[in-house]
C-alpha positions as CSV (number, residue, x, y, z in Angstrom):
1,X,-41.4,-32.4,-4.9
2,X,-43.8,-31.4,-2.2
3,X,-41.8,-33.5,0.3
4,X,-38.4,-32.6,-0.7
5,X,-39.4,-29.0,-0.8
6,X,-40.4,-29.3,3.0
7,X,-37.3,-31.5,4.1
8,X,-35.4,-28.5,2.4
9,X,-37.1,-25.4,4.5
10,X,-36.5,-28.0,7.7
11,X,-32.9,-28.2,7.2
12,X,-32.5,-23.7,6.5
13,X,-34.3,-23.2,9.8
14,X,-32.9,-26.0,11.1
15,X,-29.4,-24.1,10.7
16,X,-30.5,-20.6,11.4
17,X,-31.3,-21.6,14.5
18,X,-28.2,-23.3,14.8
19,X,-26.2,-19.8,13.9
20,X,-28.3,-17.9,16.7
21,X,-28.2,-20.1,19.7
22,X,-24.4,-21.0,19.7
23,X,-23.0,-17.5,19.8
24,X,-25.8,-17.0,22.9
25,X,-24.2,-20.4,24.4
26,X,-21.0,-19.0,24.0
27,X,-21.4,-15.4,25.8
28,X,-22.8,-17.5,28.8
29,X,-20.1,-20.3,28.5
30,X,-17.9,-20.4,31.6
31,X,-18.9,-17.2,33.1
32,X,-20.9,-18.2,35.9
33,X,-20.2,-15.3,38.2
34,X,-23.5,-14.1,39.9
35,X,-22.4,-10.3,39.8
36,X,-24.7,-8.2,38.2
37,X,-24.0,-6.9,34.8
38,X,-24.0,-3.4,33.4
39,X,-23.2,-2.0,30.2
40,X,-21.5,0.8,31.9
41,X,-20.9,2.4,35.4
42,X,-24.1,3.4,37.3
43,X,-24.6,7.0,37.0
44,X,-27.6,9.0,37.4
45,X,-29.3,8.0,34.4
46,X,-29.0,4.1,35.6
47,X,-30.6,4.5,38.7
48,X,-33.7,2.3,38.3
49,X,-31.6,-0.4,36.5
50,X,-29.4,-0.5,39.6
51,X,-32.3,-0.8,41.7
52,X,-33.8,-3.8,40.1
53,X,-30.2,-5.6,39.9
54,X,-29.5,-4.7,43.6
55,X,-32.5,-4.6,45.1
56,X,-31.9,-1.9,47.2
57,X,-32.0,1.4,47.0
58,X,-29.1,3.2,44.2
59,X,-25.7,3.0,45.9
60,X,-23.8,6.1,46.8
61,X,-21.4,5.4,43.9
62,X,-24.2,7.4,41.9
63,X,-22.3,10.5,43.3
64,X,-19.1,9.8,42.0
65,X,-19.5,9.9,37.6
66,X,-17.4,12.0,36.9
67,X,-14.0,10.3,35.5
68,X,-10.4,10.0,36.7
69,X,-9.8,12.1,34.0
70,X,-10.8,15.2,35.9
71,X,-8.0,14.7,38.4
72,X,-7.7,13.8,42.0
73,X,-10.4,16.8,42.9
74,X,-13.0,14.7,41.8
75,X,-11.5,11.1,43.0
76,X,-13.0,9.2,45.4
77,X,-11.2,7.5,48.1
78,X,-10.9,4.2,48.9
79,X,-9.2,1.2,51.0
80,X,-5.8,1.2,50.5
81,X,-5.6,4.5,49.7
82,X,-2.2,6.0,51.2
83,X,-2.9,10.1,52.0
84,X,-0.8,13.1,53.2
85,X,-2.5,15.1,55.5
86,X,-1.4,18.4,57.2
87,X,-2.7,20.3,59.9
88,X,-1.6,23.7,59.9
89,X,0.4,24.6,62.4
90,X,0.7,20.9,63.8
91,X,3.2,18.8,63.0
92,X,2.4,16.3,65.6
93,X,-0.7,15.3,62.8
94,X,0.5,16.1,60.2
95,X,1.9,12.9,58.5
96,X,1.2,10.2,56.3
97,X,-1.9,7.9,56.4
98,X,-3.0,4.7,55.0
99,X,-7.1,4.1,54.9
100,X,-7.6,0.5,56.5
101,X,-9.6,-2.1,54.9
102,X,-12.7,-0.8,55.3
103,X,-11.8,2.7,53.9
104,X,-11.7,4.0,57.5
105,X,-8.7,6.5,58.3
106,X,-7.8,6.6,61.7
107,X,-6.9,10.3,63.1
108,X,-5.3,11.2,66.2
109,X,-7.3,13.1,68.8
110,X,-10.9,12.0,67.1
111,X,-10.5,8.5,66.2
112,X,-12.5,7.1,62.7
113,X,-13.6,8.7,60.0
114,X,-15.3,6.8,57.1
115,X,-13.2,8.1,54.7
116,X,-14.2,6.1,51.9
117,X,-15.9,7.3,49.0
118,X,-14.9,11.3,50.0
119,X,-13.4,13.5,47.6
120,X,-10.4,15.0,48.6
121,X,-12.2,18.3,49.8
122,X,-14.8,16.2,51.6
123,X,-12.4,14.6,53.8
124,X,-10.5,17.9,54.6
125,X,-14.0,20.1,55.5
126,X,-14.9,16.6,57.7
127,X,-10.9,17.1,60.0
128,X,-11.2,20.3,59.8
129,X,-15.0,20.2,61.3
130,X,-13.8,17.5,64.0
131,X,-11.3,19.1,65.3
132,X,-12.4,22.8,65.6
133,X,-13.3,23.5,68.0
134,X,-12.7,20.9,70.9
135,X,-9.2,20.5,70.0
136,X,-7.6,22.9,67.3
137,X,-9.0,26.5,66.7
138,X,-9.7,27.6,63.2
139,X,-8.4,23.9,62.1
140,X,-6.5,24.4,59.0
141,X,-6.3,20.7,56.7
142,X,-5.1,20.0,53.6
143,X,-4.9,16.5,52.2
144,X,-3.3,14.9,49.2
145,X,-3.3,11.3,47.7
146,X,0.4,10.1,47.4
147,X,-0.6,6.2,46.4
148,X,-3.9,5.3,44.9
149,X,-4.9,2.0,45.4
150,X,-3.9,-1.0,42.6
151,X,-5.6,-2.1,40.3
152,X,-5.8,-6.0,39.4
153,X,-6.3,-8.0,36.0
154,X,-7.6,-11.7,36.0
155,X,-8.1,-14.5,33.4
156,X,-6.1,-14.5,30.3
157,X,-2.9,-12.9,31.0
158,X,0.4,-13.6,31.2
159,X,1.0,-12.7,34.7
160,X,-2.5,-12.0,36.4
161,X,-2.4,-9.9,39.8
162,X,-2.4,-6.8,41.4
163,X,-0.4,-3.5,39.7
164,X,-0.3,0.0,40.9
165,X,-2.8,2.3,39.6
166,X,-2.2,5.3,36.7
167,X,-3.8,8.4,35.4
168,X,-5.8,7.4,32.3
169,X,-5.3,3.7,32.7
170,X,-7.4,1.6,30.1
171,X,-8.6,-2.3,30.0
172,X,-6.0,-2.8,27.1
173,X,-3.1,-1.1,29.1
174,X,-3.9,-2.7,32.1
175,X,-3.6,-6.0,29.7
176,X,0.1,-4.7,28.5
177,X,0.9,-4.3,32.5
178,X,-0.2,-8.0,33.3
179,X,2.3,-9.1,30.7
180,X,0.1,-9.4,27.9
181,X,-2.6,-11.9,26.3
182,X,-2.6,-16.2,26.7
183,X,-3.2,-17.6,23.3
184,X,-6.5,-18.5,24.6
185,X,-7.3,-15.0,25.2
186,X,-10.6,-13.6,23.8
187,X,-9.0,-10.0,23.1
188,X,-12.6,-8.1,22.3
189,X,-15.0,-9.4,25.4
190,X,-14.0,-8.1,29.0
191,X,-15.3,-7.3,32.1
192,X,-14.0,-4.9,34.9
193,X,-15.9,-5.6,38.4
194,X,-16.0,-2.8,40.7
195,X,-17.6,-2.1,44.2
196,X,-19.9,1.4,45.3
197,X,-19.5,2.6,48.0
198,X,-21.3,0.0,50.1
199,X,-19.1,-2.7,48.9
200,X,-21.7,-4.0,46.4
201,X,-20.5,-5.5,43.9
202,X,-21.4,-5.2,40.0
203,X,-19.4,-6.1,36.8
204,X,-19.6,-3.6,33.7
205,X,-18.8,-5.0,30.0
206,X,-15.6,-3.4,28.7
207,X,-14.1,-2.4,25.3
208,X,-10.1,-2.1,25.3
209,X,-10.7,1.4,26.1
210,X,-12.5,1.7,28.8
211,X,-11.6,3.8,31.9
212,X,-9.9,1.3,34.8
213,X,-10.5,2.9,38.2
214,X,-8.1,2.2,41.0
215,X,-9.6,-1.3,43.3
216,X,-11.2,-2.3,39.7
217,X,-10.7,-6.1,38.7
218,X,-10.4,-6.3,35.0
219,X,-11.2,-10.1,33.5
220,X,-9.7,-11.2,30.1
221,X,-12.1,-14.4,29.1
222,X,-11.6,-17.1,27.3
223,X,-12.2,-18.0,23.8
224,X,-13.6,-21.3,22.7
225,X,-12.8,-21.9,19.2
């Protein structure tokens, strides 16, 4: 009885760890991107855990927390980013402007400006400051975001690529944008990649209703089973 007893209590732990190791060999299954993971954007509060997964020091993007929800006052620009920006009184500059690749926007009179990652206000104060006084007195700017840059959703969707970005935009209506889920769709694991504003890269797990910022990359997995 002794021995049948102990083949028993073999065969229970034998399973338990047979329950707790395949869900872990599933999360990992596949996913062999070398992006960091967070459980949600770095803020101030995740500066040390941004640290140790960078190692460097916390990215700029710590600056920018607060949501899309806010409105464009507290956006942060980026590459791609299409802009209207008037100069009072001078409608030789004032106009429309795309930021390159790089985030840079290109200004007559005084060249580059690193736009990305400014606010709105910040990128006004930094014309206006350029140009007065060597070429405009009293420089007057105003600028205002006509296109934000697109978003893009990857994996299982119907039709996986780039879409133009919208206020209040979640993972599970970016999903309804790309078309909709394969039937090998895992519909509650994602992840949405995004850059700071040093082009590092990081990946943050995502519910269905998490916040998708313009330039994010949202990735529907795969299920196994």
């Amino acid at each position: 009885m002794t021995t049948a007893l102990a083949t028993d209590l073999r065969s229970v732990l034998g399973w338990l760890a047979a329950a707790l190791l395949i869900p872990l060999a599933l999360v990992g299954c596949g996913d062999s991107d070398p992006t960091p993971i967070l459980d949600q954007p770095p803020g101030r509060d995740q500066t040390l855990s941004v640290m140790s997964l960078t190692g460097g020091p916390p990215p700029a993007a710590n600056r920018s927390s607060a949501t899309l929800e806010a409105g464009d006052a507290a956006y942060r620009l980026g590459a791609n980013d299409r802009l209207r920006i008037i100069v009072f009184g001078q409608d030789k500059l004032s106009g429309e402007y795309l930021l390159a690749g790089d985030g840079a926007l290109a200004f007559p009179l005084i060249g580059q400006i690193a736009a990305s990652g400014m606010t709105i206000k910040e990128l006004e104060l930094a014309l206006a400051s350029k140009l007065d006084p060597d070429y405009i007195a009293n420089a007057s700017v105003s600028v205002e975001v006509l296109t934000r840059r697109p978003f893009y959703v990857l994996g299982e969707v119907q039709k996986p690529g780039s879409y133009p970005h919208t206020s209040r935009l979640n993972v599970l209506s970016a999903v309804a944008t790309a078309g909709g889920y394969t039937f090998r769709a895992r519909t509650t694991t994602f992840y949405i990649k995004r850059a700071d504003e040093q082009g590092k890269l990081y990946r943050i797990r995502a519910t269905p209703e998490t916040q998708v910022r313009p330039g994010d990359v949202v990735e529907v997995m795969e299920r196994y089973f």
